[in-house]
C-alpha positions as CSV (number, residue, x, y, z in Angstrom):
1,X,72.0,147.1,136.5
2,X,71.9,150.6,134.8
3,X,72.9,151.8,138.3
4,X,75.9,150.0,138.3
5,X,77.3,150.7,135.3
6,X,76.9,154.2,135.9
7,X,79.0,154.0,138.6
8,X,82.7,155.6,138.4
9,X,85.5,152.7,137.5
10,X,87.7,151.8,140.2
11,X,90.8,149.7,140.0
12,X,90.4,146.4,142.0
13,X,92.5,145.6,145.3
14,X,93.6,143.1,146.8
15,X,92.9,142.0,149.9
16,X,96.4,140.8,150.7
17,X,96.7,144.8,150.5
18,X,93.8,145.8,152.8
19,X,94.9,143.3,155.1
20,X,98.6,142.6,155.5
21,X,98.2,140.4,159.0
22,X,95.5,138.3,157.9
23,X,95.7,134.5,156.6
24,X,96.0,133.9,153.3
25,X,94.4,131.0,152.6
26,X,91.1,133.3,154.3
27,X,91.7,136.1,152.0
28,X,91.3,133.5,148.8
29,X,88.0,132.1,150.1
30,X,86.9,135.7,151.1
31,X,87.7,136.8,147.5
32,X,85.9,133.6,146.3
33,X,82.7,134.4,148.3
34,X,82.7,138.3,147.5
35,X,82.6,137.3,143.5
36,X,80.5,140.1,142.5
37,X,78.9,137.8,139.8
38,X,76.8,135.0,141.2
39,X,77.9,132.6,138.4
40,X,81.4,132.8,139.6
41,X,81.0,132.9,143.3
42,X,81.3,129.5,145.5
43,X,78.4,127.8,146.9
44,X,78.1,127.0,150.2
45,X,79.0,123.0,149.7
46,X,82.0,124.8,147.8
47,X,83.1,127.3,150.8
48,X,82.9,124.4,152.8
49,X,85.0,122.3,150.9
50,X,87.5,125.2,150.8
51,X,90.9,124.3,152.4
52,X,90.5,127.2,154.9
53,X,87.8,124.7,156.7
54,X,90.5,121.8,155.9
55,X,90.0,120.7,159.9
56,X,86.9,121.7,160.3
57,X,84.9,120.4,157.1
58,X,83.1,116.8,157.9
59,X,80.5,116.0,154.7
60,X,78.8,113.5,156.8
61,X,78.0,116.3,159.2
62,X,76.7,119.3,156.4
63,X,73.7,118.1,154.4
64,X,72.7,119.8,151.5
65,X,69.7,121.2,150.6
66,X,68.1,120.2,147.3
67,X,66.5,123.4,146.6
């Protein structure tokens, strides 16, 4: 932890900016999943249930682990 704090600020950017072409909705759960603190970053049953995986996402098909 002391490593990180020691570490020079930098201002945040977005990814929109890094990449211009890209789909927005991706760039959100990207962000989402990057969370640098684990308390605020998605789970997996969460990045599933993103709307980027709208089409794709079937609950009867993804069991969860309980552990």
């Amino acid at each position: 932890m002391k490593y990180i704090q020691n570490l020079p600020k930098r201002t945040k950017q977005s990814w929109q900016a890094l990449f211009p072409k890209a789909n927005p909705i991706g760039l959100d759960l990207l962000a989402k999943m990057l969370t640098f603190n684990p308390n605020e970053r998605l789970t997996v049953k969460e990045c599933l249930e993103h709307k980027y995986f709208l089409e794709l996402h079937c609950p009867d098909e993804e069991p969860v682990s309980d552990q």
